[in-house]
C-alpha positions in Angstrom: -132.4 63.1 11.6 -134.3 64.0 14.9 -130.8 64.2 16.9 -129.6 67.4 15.0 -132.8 68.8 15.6 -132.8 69.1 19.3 -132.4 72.0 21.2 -128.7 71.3 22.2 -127.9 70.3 18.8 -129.2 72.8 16.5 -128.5 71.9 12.9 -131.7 71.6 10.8 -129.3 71.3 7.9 -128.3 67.9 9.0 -131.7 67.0 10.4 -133.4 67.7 6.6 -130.8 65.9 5.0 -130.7 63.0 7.2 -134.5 62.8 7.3 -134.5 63.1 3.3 -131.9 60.2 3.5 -134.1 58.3 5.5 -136.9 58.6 3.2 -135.1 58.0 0.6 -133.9 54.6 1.9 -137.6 53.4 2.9 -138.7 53.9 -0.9 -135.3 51.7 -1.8 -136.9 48.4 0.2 -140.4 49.2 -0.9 -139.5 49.1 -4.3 -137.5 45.8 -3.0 -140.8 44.1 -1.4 -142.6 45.4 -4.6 -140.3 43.3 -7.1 -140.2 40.7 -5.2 -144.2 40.9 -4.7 -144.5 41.1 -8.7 -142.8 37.9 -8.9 -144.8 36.1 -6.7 -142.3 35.9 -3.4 -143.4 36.0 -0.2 -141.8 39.3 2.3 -141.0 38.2 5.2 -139.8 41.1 8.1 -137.8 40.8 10.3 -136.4 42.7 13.1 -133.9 45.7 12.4 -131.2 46.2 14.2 -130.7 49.5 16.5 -127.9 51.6 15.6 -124.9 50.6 17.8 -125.0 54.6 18.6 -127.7 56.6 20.0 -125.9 59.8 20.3 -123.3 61.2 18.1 -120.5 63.6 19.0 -120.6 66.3 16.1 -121.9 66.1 12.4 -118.5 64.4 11.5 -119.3 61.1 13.6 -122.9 61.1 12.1 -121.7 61.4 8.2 -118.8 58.6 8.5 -121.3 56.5 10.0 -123.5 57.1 7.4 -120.6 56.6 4.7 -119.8 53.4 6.5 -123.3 51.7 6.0 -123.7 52.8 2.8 -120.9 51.3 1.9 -122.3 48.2 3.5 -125.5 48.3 1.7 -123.6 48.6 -1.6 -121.7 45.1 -0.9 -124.8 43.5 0.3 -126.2 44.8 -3.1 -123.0 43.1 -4.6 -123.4 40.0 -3.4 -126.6 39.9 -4.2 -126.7 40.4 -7.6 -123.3 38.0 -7.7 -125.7 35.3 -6.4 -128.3 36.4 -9.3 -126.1 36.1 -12.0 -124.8 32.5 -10.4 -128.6 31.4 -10.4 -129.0 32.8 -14.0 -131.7 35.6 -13.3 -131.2 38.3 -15.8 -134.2 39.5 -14.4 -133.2 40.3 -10.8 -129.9 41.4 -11.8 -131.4 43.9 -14.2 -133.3 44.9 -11.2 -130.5 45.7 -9.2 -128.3 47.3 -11.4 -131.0 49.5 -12.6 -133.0 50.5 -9.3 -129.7 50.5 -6.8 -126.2 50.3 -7.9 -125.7 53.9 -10.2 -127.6 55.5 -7.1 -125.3 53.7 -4.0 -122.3 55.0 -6.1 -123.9 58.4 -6.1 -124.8 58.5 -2.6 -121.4 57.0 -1.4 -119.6 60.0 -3.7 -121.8 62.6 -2.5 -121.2 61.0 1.6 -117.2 61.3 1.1 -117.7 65.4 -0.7 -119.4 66.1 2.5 -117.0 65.0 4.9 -114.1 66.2 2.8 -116.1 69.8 3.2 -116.7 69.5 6.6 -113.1 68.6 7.3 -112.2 72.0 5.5 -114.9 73.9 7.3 -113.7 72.7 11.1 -116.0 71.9 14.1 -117.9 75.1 15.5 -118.2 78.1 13.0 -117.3 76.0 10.2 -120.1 73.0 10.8 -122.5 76.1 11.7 -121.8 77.4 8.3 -121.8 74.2 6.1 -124.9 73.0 7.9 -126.5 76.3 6.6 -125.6 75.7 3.6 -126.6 72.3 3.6 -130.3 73.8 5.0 -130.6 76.1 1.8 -129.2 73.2 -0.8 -131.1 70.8 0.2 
């Protein structure tokens, strides 16, 4: 999020959304350590990964990359509630269907619209104008 808002960047548009996104994703594994809390498991943190990027070349980059772990979230999700319904927990994979899955779809559909716009809109004007847009929708 903090990347588009830098001086040489310049799209708050992206930098609300992203940080929104990012919020967004720090309530998902609350509510996570919170079930799993509830029924009497232990949370144990571990270190997260950096992104392999620390600069990205235009909004494009930023939302594929974006796409692309959601996407990977979604499978981890998957599997997860594959190995829930193996170890006969109705409870954990009502969890996950109804805190995560309808919402990862969402957010994986809503990912691919935005990159189908941008690609309409072009680099330059065109991400100038669809990050205003995305500044006011947001």
């Amino acid at each position: 999020a903090f990347h588009f808002d830098r001086d040489d960047v310049a799209l708050p548009g992206f930098s609300k959304f992203f940080a929104h996104e990012s919020k967004e994703e720090r309530g998902h594994a609350e509510k996570l350590m919170d079930f799993q809390n509830k029924r009497g498991g232990r949370i144990l943190l571990q270190d997260i990964k950096k992104p392999a990027k620390d600069e990205w070349g235009d909004a494009m980059d930023a939302l594929k990359a974006a796409l692309a772990l959601e996407r990977t979230v979604n499978q981890s999700l998957l599997n997860l509630h594959k190995l829930a319904s193996e170890k006969e927990d109705g409870n954990m994979t009502d969890f996950i269907e109804g805190t995560y899955l309808e919402e990862q779809v969402e957010g994986i559909k809503k990912l691919s619209d935005m990159i189908t716009s941008l690609k309409r809109a072009g680099p330059g004007l065109g991400e100038y104008m669809f990050d205003k847009e995305l500044a006011e929708g947001e």
